[in-house]
C-alpha positions, 0 to 999 in steps of 0.5 A: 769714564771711557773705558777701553777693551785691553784686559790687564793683569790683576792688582799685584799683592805683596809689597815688591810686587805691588812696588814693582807694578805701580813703578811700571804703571807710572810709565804707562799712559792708560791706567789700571782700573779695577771695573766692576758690574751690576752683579758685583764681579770685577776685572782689571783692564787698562783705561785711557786716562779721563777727559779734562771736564769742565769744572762747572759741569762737575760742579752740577753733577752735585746735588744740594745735598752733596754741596752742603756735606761737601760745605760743612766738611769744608767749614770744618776742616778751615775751622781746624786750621785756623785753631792750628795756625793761631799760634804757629803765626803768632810765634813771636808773640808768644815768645814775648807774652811767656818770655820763653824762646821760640823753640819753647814755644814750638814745643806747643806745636809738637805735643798737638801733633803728638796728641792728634792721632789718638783722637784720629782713631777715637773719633774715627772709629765713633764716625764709622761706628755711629755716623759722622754727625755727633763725632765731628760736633762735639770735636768742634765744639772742644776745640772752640772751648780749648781755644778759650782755656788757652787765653787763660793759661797763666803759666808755660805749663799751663799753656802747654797742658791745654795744647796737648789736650787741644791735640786730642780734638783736633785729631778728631777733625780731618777723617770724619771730615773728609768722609763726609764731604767726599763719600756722595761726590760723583766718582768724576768730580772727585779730584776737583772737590778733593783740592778744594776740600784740602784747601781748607787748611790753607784756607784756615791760615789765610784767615789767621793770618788776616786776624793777625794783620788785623789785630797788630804785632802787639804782644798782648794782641795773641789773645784776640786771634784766639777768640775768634778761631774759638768762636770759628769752631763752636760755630760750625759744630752748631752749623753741623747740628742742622743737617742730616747724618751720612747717607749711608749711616741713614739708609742702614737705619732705614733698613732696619740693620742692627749693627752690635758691637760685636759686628763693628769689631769683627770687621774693624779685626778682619780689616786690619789682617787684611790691609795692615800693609796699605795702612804702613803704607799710607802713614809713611807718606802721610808722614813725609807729607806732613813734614812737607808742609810744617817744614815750608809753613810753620816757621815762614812768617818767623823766618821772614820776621826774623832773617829778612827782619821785615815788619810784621804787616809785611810778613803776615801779607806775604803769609797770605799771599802764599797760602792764597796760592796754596789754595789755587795750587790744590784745587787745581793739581787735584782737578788735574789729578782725575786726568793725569793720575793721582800719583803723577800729580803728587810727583809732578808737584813735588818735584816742581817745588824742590826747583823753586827752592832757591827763589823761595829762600832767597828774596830779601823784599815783601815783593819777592818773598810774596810771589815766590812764597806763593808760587812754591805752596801753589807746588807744596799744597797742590801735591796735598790737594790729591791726598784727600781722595787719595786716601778715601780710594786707598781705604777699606770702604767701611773705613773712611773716617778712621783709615784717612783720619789715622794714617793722618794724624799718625803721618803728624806724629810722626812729624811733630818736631818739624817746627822745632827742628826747624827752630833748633837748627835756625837758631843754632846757625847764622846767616847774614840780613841785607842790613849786614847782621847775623841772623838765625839761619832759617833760610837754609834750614827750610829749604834743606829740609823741604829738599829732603822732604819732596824727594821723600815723597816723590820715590814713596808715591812712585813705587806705592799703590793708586785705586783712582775712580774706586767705587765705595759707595756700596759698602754699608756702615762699618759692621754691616758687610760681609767679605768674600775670600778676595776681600770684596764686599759680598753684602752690606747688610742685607742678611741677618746679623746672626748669618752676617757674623757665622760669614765673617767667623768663616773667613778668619778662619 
């Protein structure tokens, strides 16, 4: 990274402050970075913004290695929603097989979301207690077994007990995830892999989806789409079992560092005093995220279904297409976000979605709903594809499975009747279909809401804080570091544990 010599005034602390500062940042083209040398002291000053680097050159800056954390983190979060999106694409069906509405069905949806953040701070505070390994395979493997129990849910309430418990898993995925596959990528291919990463929940649909197609639009063939995302989980959690555990999980092994209970709880303490802030923070935009993508995702393959009363091989195509834009539309806006900034690049593409609305709504052919549907995920999933290192730069270091993986999840709980407000409002107003019918009004519910949803975001991001090019790899497992009065990691584990806690005892005093 270029770095420039015009000094900058510190990080601004307190919320109106920190408002104040990151509204003005916005306006300005360098950008405010935090450097740090090789004795630890840091200083704020003004940087030009990277140069746009070749992607195959990040490419290689990774090690085998980095590529097969980077890979499995990948599978994983695809494995996930895949499982996630088996049942909001066959909504129809299952609307027919237990012969309730779809917005009965939609209540599965809801009580997963629910459900997902308890298993985001369970599992990510066992990924950043014991390492990313164990937590994620047995998450995977559950998951896969869930998807099994659903096949053999005989009644509504049998279904919908096992989707709630299916949420506990799922919840587990994302920051264990994330953690590993980005905590080794080099600091300048962060913004490339963090799209790609993120795409894997695009990803996850697209192969849903194709098992959908491929299975048809009988009632009864729900079941099959479901085996194999079962089959898609417990198979990467296998994969998981071959690789080694996170680097720095194994370097605090080499060393010799005994991290007790007491330790990981006195840090988990002093983290949140002091960044319970950035914490409301992160799950405030990660709820209007969330809303943003259930709103322009769950409902789209029934709304082209049921408003514009398409085949049901038509509307599966057309619900690839636009997911196979969102995976185009991450991985470039997050590729672009290491020049222009994270924040700019959220902005930029939410923004560019709210004008796309009406194209996206208002097509009645296979043709049209497909461009347009993949051009406005290219938009929606291309502001998520910054998130992923988003997140892990905005974390404490020590907590990059628990504080991505919760404000997630709590972002989803938050949003969790999207899909069945969605429902709600459709089948509650009419529209007319080019064949002269009164349908559920879903096109005019989708892009009201995904209007409120992108401006929502576009005024959190632009007063909200951005730490690109943040360096965490030096901090050790959580436990293992020790703050000084500025909350900068003065060691990680290098002293005993005895000196480690009087430190930690010191500063909350």
């Amino acid at each position: 990274m270029a770095t420039a010599s015009e000094p900058a005034d510190p990080l601004a602390k307190g919320i109106v402050a920190t408002a104040k500062q990151s509204w003005s940042d916005l306006f300005r083209w360098k950008q405010r970075i935090i450097v740090t040398n090789e004795l630890g002291e840091s200083h704020t000053e003004w940087q030009s913004p990277e140069k746009l680097r070749n992607p195959i050159s990040l490419f290689m800056m990774l090690s085998a290695r980095d590529w097969i954390y980077f890979l499995v983190g990948l599978f994983a979060w695809t494995a996930d929603a895949f499982d996630f999106h088996a049942l909001a694409i066959q909504t129809v069906k299952l609307s027919h097989y237990y012969e309730r509405s779809k917005t009965d069905i939609t209540t599965a949806i809801t009580l997963t979301l629910l459900l997902r953040s308890v298993g985001a701070a369970v599992f990510g505070l066992l990924g950043d207690r014991f390492g990313r390994k164990w937590p994620m395979v047995a998450n995977l493997i559950f998951l896969g077994l869930l998807q099994i129990a659903t096949i053999y849910s005989a009644t509504f309430q049998q279904f919908l007990a096992v989707r709630s418990l299916f949420g506990l898993f799922m919840g587990g995925v994302y920051g264990n995830a994330v953690a590993m596959a980005l905590e080794n990528c080099p600091s300048e291919a962060r913004g490339l892999m963090s799209g790609i990463l993120q795409q894997g929940y695009a990803l996850g649909y697209v192969f849903a989806a194709c098992a959908n197609l491929g299975v048809g639009g009988g009632t009864y063939t729900w079941t099959t789409v479901f085996w194999v995302a079962a089959g898609l989980s417990i198979g990467v959690g296998l994969l998981r079992c071959l690789f080694p555990e996170s680097k720095q999980f194994r370097e605090a092994k080499a060393a010799g560092h005994r991290i007790t209970a007491r330790d990981f709880w006195r840090e988990t303490k002093l983290m949140i005093a002091r960044e319970w802030r950035m914490c409301i923070y992160c799950i405030i935009l990660l709820t209007w995220f969330s809303y943003y993508a259930h709103t322009s995702q769950d409902s789209y393959t029934t709304f082209m279904l049921e408003s514009k009363e398409l085949p049901n091989d038509a509307a599966t195509r057309a619900s690839i297409l636009m997911n196979t834009g969102a995976c185009f539309g991450g991985t470039i806006v997050g590729y672009l976000s290491q020049f222009i900034g994270r924040r700019r690049a959220i902005i930029g593409a939410a923004l560019i979605s709210c004008c796309l609305i009406p194209a996206w709504i208002l097509p009645s052919e296979e043709s049209g709903l497909s461009a347009s549907g993949f051009m406005i995920q290219f938009f929606v999933q291309g502001a998520w594809g910054v998130i992923p290192i988003h997140l892990n730069e905005l974390s404490p270091p020590a907590f990059r499975s628990t504080f991505p993986g919760v404000a997630y999840q709590l972002g989803n709980l938050v949003s969790s009747p999207a899909a069945q407000i969605v429902n709600a409002i459709a089948e509650s107003h009419f529209v007319t279909s080019k064949s002269g019918k009164l349908v559920d009004g879903y096109g005019p519910t989708m892009g009201i809401a995904l209007a409120i949803v992108a401006v929502g975001i576009i005024i959190t991001a632009a007063l909200g804080p951005e730490r690109r090019g943040r360096a965490f790899e030096g901090a050790g497992p959580a436990g293992a570091n020790t703050y000084d009065d500025s909350g900068k990691v003065v060691d990680n584990g290098s002293m005993t544990d005895s000196t480690k806690v009087q430190d930690v005892e010191k500063i909350e005093v």
